[in-house]
C-alpha positions in Angstrom: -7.3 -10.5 -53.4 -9.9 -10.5 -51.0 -8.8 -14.2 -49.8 -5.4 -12.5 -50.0 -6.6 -9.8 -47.0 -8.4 -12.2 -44.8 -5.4 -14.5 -45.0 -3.2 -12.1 -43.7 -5.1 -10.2 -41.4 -5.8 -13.8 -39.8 -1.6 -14.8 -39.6 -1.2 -11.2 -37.9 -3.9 -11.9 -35.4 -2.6 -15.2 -34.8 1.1 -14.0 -34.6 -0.5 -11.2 -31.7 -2.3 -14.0 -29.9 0.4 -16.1 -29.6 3.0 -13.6 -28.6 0.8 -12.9 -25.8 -0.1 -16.3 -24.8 3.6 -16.8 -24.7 5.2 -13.5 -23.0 6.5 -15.0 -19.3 5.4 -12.7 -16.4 7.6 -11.8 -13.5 5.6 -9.6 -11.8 2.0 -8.2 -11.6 -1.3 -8.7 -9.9 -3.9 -11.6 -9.5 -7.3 -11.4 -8.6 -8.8 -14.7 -6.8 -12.3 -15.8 -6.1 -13.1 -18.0 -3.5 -16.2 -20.0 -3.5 -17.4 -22.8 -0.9 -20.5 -24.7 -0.8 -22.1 -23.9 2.6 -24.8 -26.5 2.2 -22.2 -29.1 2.5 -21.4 -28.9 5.9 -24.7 -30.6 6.9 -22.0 -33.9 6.4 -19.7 -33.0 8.9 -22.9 -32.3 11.0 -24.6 -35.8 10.6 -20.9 -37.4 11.1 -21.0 -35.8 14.7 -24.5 -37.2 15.7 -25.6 -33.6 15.7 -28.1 -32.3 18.9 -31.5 -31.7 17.0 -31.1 -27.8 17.4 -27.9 -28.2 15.6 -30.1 -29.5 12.2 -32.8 -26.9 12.7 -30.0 -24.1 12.7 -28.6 -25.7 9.6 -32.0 -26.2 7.9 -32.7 -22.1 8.9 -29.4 -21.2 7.7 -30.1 -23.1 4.7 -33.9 -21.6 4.1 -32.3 -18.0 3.5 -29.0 -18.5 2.8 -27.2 -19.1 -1.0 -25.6 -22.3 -1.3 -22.0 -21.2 -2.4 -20.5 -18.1 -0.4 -18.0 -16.1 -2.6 -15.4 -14.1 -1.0 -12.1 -12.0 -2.9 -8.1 -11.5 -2.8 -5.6 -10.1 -4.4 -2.1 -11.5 -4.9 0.3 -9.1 -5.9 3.8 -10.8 -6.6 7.2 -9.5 -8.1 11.0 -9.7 -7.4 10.3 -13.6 -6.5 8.2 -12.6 -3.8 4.1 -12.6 -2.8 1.8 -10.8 -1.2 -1.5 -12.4 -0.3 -4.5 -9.9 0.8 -7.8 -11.0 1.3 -10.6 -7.8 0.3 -12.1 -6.4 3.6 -15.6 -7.8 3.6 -18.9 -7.8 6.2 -19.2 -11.7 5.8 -15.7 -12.2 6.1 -15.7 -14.0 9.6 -19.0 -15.6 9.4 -19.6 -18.9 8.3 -21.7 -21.8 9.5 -20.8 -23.4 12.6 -17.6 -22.2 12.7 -16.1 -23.4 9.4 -12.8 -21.8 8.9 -13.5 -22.9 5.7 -15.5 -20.2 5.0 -13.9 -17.4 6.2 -10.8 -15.5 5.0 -8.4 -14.3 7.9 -4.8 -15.0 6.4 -2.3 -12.6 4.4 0.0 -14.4 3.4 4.0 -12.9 2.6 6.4 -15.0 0.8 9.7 -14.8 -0.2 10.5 -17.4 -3.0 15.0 -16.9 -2.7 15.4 -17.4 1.1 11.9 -19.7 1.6 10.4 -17.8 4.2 7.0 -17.1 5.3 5.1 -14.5 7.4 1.9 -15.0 7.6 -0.7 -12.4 10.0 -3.5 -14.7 11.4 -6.7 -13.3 12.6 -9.2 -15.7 15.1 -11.6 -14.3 17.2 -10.1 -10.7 17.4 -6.8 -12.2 17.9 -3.4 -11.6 15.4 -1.2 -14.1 15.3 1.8 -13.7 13.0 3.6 -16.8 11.8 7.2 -16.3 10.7 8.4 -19.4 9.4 9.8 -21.4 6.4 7.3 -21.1 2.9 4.9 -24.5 3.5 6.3 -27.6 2.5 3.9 -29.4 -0.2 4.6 -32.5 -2.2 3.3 -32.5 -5.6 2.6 -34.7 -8.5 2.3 -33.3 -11.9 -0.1 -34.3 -13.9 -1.1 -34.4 -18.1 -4.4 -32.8 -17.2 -4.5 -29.1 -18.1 -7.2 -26.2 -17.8 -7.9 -22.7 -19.1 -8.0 -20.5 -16.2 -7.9 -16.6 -16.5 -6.1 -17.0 -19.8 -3.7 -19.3 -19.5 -2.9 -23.0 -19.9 -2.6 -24.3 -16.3 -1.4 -27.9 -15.7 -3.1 -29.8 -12.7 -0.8 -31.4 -9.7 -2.0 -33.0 -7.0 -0.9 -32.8 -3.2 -1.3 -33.8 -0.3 -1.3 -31.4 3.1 -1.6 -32.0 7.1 -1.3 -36.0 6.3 -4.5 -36.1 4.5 -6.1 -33.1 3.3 -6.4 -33.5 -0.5 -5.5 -30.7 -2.8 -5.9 -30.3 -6.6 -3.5 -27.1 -8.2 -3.3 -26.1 -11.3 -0.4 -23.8 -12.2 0.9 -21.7 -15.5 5.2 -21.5 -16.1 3.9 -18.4 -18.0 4.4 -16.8 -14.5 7.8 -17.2 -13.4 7.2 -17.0 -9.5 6.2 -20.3 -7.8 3.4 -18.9 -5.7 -0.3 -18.7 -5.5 -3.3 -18.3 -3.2 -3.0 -18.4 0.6 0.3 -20.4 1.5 0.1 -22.7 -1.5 3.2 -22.3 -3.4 5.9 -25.3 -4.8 5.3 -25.2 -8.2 6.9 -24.8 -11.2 5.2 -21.2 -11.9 1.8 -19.4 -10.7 -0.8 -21.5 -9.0 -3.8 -19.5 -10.4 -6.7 -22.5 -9.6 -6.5 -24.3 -5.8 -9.0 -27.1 -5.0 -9.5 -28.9 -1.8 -12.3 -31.3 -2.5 -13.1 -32.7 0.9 -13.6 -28.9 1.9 -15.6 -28.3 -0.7 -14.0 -25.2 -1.4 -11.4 -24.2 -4.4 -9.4 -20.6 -5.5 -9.6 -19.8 -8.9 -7.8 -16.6 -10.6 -10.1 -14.6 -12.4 -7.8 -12.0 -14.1 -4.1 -11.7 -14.2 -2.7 -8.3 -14.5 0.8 -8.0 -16.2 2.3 -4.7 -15.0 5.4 -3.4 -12.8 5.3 -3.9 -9.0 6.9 -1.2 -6.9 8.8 -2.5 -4.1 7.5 -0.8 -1.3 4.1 -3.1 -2.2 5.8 -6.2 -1.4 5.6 -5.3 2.5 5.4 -8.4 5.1 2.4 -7.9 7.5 3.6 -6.5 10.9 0.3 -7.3 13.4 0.7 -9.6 16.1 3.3 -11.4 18.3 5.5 -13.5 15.7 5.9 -17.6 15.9 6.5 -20.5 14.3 3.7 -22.6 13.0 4.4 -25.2 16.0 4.5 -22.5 18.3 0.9 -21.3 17.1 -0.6 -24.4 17.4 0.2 -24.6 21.0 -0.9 -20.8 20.8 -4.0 -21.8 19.9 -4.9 -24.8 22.2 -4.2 -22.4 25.0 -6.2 -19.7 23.6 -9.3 -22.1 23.1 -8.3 -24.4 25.6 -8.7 -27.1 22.9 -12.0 -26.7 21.8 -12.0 -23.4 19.9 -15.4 -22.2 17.9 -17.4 -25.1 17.0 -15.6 -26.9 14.6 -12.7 -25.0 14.2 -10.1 -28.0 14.6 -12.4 -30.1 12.2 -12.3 -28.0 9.5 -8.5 -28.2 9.6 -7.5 -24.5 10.3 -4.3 -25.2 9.4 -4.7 -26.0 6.0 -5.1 -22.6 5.4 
């Protein structure tokens, strides 16, 4: 009898687990953690034959500093659409020489039935505001899969600006084809974003399942509006083509 109990107690659970596992989302809220190695930018450093103030900066920096900065979002999507927030945060827009890679300045609004994008941009106390198409990414889906935040998440590989690298791994248990900053083009959430030669990824770490009111999926209103071509010509003005130290290395754009 007791074998009996255990036997069925275990079938229930199972039935609960799976039911949950396999329940598809339309709506709800994701919470992202972004994490870049710092130290790694002594690389990029060496490539550009660095001044010998530039390596004792770096060596300070690295003296006192933790090697991988952390930084949070939230993406709250619903209705086939996306709203991307980074959380307000001191450290925000600091970084090591410049590294755009390190800082988190973007929200991100996208609409997944017409494919359009606004996206509010903030560099050097100036808000740009993109309104464009949602970015263009070509994938290829992969075998490979991954646990992340609960969910079985199959890995695709891109490729973005010509040659930036990306590795995404996205669940069809969320039925909107979105996911951190402006990566979006797959066939459900992307809840884990790597870009290995930035040495920085996006990964979910909880997934709230819940009703969305409209009036949250707002696009952001701050600064004069443009297409993506028409901010980087924004920006070369702005900066006169040099911009923080290595802004245009670190590939702004790719964000």
């Amino acid at each position: 009898m007791k074998r009996i109990i255990i036997l069925i107690i275990s079938l229930i659970t199972g039935n609960i687990v799976f039911a949950q596992h396999a329940r598809i989302v339309t709506s709800g809220s994701i919470e992202f953690e972004k994490t870049i190695n710092m130290f790694a930018v002594k690389k990029q450093i060496m490539d550009a034959k660095p001044d010998p103030l530039d390596l004792q900066f770096y060596d300070a920096y690295k003296s006192r500093m933790p090697q991988f900065k952390k930084m949070q979002s939230t993406l709250v999507f619903g209705d086939n659409k996306s709203l991307f927030t980074p959380a307000l945060s001191a450290d925000n827009n600091l970084s090591l020489y410049g590294d755009a890679m390190a800082m988190q300045f973007n929200t991100v609004y996208n609409d997944y039935t017409t494919n359009t994008t606004v996206l509010q941009k903030e560099l050097a106390g100036t808000f740009f505001l993109v309104k464009d198409t949602t970015r263009k990414i070509k994938w290829k889906i992969t075998d490979e899969t991954r646990d992340i935040a609960g969910y079985t998440c199959r890995r695709a590989n891109g490729v973005i600006l010509d040659s930036v690298y990306i590795v995404a791994f996205y669940t069809d248990k969320i039925w909107v084809s979105g996911g951190p900053e402006s990566f979006n083009g797959l066939p459900g959430m992307i809840l884990g974003v790597a870009l290995p030669h930035e040495n920085v990824t996006w990964y979910a770490t909880k997934v709230n399942d819940m009703t969305v009111p409209p009036n949250t999926l707002i696009p952001p209103k701050k600064g004069k509006a443009m297409t993506w071509a028409e901010l980087k010509e924004n920006l070369h003005k702005t900066f006169n083509g040099t911009g923080p130290p290595g802004f245009y290395r670190r590939k702004v754009f790719a964000l």
